[in-house]
KOLLO-48242 format. One record per residue: residue number from 0; x, y, z of N, C-alpha, C, O in turn. Coordinates in Angstrom, 3 decimals. Example, Ala and Ser with C-alpha at 12.3 -4.5 7.8 and 13.67 -1.06 7.14 Angstrom:
! residues 2
> k nc1 nc2 nc3 cac1 cac2 cac3 cc1 cc2 cc3 oc1 oc2 oc3
> 0 13.190 -5.690 7.800 12.300 -4.500 7.800 13.200 -3.300 7.800 14.236 -3.319 8.465 .
> 1 12.850 -2.250 7.080 13.670 -1.060 7.140 12.900 0.030 7.870 13.409 1.138 8.039 .
//
This chain:
! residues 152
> k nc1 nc2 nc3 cac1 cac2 cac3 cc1 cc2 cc3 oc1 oc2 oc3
> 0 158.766 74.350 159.610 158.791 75.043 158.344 160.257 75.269 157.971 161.074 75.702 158.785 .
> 1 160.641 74.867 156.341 161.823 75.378 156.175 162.060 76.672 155.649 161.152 77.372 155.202 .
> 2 163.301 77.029 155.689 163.768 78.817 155.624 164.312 78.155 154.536 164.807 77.050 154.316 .
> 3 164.051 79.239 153.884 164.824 79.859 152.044 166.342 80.069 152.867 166.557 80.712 153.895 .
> 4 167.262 79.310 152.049 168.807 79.914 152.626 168.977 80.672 150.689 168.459 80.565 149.577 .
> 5 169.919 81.304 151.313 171.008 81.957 149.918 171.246 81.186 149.190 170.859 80.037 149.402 .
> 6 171.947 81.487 148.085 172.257 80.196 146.783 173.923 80.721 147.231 174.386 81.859 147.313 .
> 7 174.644 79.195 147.501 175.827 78.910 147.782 176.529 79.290 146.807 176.000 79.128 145.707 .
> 8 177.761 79.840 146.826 178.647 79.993 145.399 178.836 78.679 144.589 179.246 77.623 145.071 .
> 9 178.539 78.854 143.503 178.855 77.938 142.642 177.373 76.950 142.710 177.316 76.050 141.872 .
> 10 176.727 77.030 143.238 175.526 76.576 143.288 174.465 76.639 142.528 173.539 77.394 142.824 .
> 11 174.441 75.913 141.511 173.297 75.995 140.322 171.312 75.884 140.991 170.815 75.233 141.910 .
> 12 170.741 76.800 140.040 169.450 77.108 140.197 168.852 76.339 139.503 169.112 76.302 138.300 .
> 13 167.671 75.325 140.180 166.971 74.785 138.733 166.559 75.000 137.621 166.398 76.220 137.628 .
> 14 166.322 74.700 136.820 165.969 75.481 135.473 164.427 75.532 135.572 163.985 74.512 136.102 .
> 15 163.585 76.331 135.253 162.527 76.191 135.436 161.862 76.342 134.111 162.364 77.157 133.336 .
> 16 160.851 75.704 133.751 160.014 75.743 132.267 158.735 75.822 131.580 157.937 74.885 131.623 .
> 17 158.628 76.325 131.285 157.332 76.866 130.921 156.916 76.412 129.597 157.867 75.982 128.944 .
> 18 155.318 76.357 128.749 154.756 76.159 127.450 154.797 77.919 127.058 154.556 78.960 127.670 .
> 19 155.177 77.602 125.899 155.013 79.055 125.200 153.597 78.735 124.214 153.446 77.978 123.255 .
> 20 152.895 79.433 124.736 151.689 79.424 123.914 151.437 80.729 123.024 151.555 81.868 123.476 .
> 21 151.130 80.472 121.897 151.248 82.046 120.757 149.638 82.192 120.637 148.631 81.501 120.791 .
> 22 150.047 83.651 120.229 148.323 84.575 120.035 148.638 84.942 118.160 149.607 85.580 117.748 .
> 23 147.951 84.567 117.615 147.515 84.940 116.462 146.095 85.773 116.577 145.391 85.956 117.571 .
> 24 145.942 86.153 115.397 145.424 87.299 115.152 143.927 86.148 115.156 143.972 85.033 114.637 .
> 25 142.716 86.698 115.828 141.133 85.259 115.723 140.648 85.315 114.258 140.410 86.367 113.664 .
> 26 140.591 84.744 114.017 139.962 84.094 112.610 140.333 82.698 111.899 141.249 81.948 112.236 .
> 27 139.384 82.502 110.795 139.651 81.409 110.165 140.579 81.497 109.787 140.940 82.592 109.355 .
> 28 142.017 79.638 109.741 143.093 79.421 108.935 142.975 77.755 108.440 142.324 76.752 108.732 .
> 29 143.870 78.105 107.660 144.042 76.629 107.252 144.958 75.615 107.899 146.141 75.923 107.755 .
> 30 144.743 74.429 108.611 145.584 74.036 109.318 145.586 72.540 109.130 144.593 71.998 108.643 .
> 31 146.767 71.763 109.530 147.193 70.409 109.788 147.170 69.911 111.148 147.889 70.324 112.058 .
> 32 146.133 68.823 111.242 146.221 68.352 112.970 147.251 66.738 112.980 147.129 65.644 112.430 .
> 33 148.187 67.322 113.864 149.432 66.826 113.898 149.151 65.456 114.770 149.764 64.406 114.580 .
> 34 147.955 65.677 115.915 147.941 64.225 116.914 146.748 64.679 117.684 146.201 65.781 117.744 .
> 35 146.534 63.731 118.161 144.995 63.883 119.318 145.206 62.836 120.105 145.616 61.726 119.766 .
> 36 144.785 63.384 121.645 145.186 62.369 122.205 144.113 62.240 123.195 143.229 63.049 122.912 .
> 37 143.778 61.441 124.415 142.596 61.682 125.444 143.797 61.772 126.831 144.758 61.034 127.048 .
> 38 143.369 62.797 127.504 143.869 63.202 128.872 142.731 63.408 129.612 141.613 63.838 129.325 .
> 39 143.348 62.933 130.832 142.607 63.148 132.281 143.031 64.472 132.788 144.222 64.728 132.966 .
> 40 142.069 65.327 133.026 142.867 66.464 133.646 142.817 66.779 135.310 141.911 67.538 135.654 .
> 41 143.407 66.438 136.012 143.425 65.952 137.701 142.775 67.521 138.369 142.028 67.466 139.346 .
> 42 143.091 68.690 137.827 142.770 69.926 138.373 141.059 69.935 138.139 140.327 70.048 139.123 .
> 43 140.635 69.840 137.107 139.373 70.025 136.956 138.654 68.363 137.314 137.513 68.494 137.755 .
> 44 139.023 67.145 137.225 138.856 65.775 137.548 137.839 65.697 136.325 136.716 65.342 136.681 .
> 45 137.982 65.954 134.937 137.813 65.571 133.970 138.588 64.988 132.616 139.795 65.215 132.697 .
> 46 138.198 64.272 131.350 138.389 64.063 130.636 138.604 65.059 129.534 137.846 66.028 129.567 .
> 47 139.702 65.006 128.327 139.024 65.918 127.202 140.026 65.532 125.920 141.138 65.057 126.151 .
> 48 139.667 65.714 124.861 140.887 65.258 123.620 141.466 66.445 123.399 140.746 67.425 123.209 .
> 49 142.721 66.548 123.388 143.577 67.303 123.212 144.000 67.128 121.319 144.043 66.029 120.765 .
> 50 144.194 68.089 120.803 143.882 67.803 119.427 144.967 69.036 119.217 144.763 70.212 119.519 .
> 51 146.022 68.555 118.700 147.266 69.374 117.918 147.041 69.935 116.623 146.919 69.203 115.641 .
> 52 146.969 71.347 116.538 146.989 71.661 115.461 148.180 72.586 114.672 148.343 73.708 115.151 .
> 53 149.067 72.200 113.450 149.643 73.490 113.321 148.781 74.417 111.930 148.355 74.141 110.808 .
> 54 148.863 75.665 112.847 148.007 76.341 111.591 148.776 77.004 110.966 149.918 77.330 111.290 .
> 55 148.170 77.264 109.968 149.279 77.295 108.370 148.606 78.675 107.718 147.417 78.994 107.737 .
> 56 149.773 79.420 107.115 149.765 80.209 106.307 148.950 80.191 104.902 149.082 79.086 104.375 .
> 57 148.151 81.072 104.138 147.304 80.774 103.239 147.828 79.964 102.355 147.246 78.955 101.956 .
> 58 149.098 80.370 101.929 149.681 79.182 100.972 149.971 78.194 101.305 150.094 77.419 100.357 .
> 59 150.229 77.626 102.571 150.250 76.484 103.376 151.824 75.641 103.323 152.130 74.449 103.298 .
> 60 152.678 77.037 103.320 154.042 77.079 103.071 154.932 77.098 104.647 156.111 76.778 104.802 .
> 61 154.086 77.514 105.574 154.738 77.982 106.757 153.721 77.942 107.665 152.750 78.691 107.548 .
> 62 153.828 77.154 108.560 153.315 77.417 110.392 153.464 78.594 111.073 154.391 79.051 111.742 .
> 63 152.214 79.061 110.734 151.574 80.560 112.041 152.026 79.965 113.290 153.108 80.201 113.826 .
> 64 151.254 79.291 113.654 151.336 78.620 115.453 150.680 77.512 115.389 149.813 77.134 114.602 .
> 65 151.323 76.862 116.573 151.014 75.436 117.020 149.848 75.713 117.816 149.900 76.637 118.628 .
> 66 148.792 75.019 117.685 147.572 75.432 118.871 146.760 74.655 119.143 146.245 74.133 118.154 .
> 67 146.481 74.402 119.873 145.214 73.136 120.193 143.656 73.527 120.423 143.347 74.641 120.844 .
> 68 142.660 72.488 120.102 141.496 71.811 120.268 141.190 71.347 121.172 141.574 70.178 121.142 .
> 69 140.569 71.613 122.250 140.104 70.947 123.281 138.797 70.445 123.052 137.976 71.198 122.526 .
> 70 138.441 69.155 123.401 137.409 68.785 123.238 136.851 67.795 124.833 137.464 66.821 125.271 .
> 71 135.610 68.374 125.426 135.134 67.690 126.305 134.860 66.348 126.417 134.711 65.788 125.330 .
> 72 134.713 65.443 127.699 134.554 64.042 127.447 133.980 64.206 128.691 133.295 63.193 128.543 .
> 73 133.669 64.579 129.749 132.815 64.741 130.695 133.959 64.296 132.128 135.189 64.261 132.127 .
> 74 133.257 64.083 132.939 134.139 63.794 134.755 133.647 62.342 135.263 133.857 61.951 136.411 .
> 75 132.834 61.436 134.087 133.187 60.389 134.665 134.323 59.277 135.083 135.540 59.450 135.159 .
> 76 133.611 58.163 135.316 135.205 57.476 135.419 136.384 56.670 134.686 137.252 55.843 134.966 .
> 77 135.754 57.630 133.226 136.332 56.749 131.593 135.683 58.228 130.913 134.769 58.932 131.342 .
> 78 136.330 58.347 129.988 135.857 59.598 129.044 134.628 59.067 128.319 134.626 57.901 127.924 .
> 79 133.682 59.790 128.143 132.450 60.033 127.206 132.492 60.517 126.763 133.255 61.480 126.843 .
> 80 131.314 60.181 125.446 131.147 60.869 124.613 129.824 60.982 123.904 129.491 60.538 122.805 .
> 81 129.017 61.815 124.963 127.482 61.678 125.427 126.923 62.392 123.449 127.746 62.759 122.611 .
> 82 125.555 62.378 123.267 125.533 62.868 121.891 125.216 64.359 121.760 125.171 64.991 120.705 .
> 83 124.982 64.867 123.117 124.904 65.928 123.139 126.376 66.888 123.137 126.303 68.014 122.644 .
> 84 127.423 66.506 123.585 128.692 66.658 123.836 129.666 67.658 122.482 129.334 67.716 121.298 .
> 85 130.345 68.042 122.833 131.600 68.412 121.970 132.065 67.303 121.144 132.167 67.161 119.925 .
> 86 132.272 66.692 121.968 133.344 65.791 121.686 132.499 64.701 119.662 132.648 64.627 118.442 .
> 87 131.546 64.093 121.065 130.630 63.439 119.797 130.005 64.346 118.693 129.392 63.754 117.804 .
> 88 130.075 65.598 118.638 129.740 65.963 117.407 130.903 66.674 116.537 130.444 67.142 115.495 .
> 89 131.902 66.817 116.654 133.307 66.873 116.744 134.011 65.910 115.824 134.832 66.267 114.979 .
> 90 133.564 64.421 116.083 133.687 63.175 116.180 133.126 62.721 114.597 133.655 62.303 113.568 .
> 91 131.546 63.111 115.112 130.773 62.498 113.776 131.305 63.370 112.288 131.745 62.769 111.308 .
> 92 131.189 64.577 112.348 131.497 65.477 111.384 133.192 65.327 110.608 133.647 65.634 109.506 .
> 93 133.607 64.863 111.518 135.329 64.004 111.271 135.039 62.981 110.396 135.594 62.866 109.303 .
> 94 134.187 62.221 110.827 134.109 60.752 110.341 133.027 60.671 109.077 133.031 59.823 108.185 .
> 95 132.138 61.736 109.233 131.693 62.019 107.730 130.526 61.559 108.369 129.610 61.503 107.550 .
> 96 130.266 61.292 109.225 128.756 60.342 109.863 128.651 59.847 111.127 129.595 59.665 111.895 .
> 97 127.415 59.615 111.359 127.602 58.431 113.207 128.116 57.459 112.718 128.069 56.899 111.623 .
> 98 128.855 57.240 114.086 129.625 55.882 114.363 128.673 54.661 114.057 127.479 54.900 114.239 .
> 99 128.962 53.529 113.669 128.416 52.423 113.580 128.236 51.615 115.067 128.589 51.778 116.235 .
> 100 127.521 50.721 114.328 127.303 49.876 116.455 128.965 49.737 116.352 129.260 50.029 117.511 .
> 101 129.961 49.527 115.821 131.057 48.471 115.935 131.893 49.858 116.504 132.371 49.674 117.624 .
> 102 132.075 50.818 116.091 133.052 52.057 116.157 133.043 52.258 117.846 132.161 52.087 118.688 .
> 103 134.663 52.769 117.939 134.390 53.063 119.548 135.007 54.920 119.681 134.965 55.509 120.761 .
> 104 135.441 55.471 118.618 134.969 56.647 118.320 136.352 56.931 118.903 136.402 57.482 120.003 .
> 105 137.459 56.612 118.277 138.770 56.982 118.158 139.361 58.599 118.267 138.442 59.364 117.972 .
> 106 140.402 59.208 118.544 140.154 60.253 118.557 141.240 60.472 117.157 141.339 61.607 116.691 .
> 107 142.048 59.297 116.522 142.423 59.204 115.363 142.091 59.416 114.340 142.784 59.402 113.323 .
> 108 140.040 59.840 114.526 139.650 60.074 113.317 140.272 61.979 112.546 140.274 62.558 111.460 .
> 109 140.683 62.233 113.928 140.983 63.937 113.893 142.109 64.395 113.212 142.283 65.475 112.648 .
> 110 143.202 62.984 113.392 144.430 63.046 113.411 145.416 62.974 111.448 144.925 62.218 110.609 .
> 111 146.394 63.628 111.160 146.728 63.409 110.185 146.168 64.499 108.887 146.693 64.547 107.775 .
> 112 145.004 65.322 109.325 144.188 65.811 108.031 144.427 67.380 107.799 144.872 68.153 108.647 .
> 113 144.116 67.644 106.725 143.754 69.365 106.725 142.267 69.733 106.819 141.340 69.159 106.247 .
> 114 142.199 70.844 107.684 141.018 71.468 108.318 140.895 73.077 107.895 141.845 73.438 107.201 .
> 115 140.023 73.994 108.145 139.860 74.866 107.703 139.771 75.066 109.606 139.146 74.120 110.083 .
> 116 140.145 75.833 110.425 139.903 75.719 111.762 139.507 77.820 112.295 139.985 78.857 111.834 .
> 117 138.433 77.571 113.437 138.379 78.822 113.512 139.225 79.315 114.596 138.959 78.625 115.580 .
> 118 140.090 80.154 114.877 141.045 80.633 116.092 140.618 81.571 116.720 140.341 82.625 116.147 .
> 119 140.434 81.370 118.325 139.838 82.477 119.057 140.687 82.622 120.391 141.402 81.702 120.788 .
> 120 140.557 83.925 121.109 141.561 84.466 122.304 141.009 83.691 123.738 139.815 83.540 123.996 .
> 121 141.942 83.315 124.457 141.836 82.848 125.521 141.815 83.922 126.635 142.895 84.351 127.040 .
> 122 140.689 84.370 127.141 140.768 85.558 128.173 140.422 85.530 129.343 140.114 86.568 129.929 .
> 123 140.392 83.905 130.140 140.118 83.780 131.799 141.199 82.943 131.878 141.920 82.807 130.890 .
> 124 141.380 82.471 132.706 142.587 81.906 133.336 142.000 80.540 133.995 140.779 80.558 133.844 .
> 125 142.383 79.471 134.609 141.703 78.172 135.201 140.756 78.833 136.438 139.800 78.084 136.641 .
> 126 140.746 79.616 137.023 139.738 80.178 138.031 138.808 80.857 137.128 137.828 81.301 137.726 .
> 127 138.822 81.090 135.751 137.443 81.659 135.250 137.931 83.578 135.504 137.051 84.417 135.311 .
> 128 138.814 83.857 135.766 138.947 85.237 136.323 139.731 85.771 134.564 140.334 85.178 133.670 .
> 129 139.236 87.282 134.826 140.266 87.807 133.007 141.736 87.720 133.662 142.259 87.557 134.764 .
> 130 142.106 87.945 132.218 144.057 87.730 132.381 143.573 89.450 131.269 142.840 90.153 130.573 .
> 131 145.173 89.024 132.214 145.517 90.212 131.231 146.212 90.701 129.869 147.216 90.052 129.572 .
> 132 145.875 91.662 129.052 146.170 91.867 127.805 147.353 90.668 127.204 147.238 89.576 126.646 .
> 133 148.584 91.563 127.671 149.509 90.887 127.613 149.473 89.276 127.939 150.019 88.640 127.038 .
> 134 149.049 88.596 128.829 148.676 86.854 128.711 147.569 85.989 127.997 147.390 84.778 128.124 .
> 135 146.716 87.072 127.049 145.726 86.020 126.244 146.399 85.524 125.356 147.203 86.203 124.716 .
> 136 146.185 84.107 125.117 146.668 83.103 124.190 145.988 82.590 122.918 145.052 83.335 122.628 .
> 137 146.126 81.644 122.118 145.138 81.274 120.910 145.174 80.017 121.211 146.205 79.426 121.533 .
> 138 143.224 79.137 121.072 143.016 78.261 120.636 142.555 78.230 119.755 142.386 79.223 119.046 .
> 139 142.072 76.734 119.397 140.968 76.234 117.954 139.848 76.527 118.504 139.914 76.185 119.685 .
> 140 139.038 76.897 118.306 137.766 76.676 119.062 136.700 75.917 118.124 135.614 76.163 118.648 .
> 141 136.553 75.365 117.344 136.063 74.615 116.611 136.647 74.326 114.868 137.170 75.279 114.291 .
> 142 136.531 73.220 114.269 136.712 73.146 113.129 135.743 73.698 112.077 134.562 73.919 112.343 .
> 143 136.032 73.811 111.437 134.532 75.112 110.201 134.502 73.652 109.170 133.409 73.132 108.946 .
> 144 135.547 73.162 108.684 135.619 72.295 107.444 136.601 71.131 107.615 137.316 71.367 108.589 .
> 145 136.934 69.853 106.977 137.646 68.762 107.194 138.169 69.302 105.538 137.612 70.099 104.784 .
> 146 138.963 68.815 105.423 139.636 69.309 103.667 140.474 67.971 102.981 140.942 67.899 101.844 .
> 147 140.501 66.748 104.274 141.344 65.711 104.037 140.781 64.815 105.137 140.093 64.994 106.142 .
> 148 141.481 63.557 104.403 140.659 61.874 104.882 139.746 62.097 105.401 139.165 63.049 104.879 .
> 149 139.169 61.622 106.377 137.942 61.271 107.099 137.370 59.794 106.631 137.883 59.296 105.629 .
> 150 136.156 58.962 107.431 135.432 58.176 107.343 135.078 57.517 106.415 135.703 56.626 105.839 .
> 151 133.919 57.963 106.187 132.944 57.550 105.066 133.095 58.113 103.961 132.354 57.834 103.019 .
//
């Protein structure tokens, strides 16, 4: 086992870094989704679309907070997008409709638009346990309305 020594004079500390994640106040805003992407997440050994949103002030003059959409894709060995799922109904309501036989259900359909999005507090932590006051954060937790492009 190694021993912690002292920090040598002149000896720089790594920098260490963190996501700043912001808490807005929960309710509906109006927002712009900036990118969506699909990640593997190795801690939980699942899939899910990560979906950027910045949400916007009523006049849509200024960014409240940057916040994301998580959307499920399940723990197989390629993301799904079963019809019972988040994800696929998420998906269809984006696209204005079900996918066609040809569609492979992009997560681009999310990407680029204005949304009406609902914002809610994050209050367990990855073990499922509460956090405390001071560490709840804001996600999307679902879209209410699409307000731009889409599908069909």
């Amino acid at each position: 086992m190694s021993e912690v020594r002292p920090k040598r004079t002149g000896e720089q500390e790594p920098e260490i870094t963190w996501t700043h994640i912001p808490r807005i106040e929960p309710g509906v805003y109006p927002a712009y989704s900036r990118s969506a992407r699909i990640v593997r997440d190795g801690h939980y050994k699942r899939w899910y679309c990560a979906v950027q949103f910045d949400v916007l002030s009523d006049d849509l003059a200024e960014v409240r907070a940057e916040l994301t959409w998580f959307l499920n894709m399940g723990d197989r060995e390629r993301p799904h997008a079963g019809r019972r799922g988040n994800y696929w109904q998420a998906w269809t309501t984006a696209n204005g409709g079900p996918p066609q036989r040809k569609d492979r259900l992009s997560p681009r359909v999310f990407t680029r638009r204005y949304a009406r999005v609902s914002v809610g507090d994050t209050t367990t932590n990855f073990k499922q346990s509460r956090i405390a006051e001071n560490m709840v954060y804001s996600v999307v937790r679902h879209v209410v309305g699409w307000e731009s492009g889409g599908g069909r």
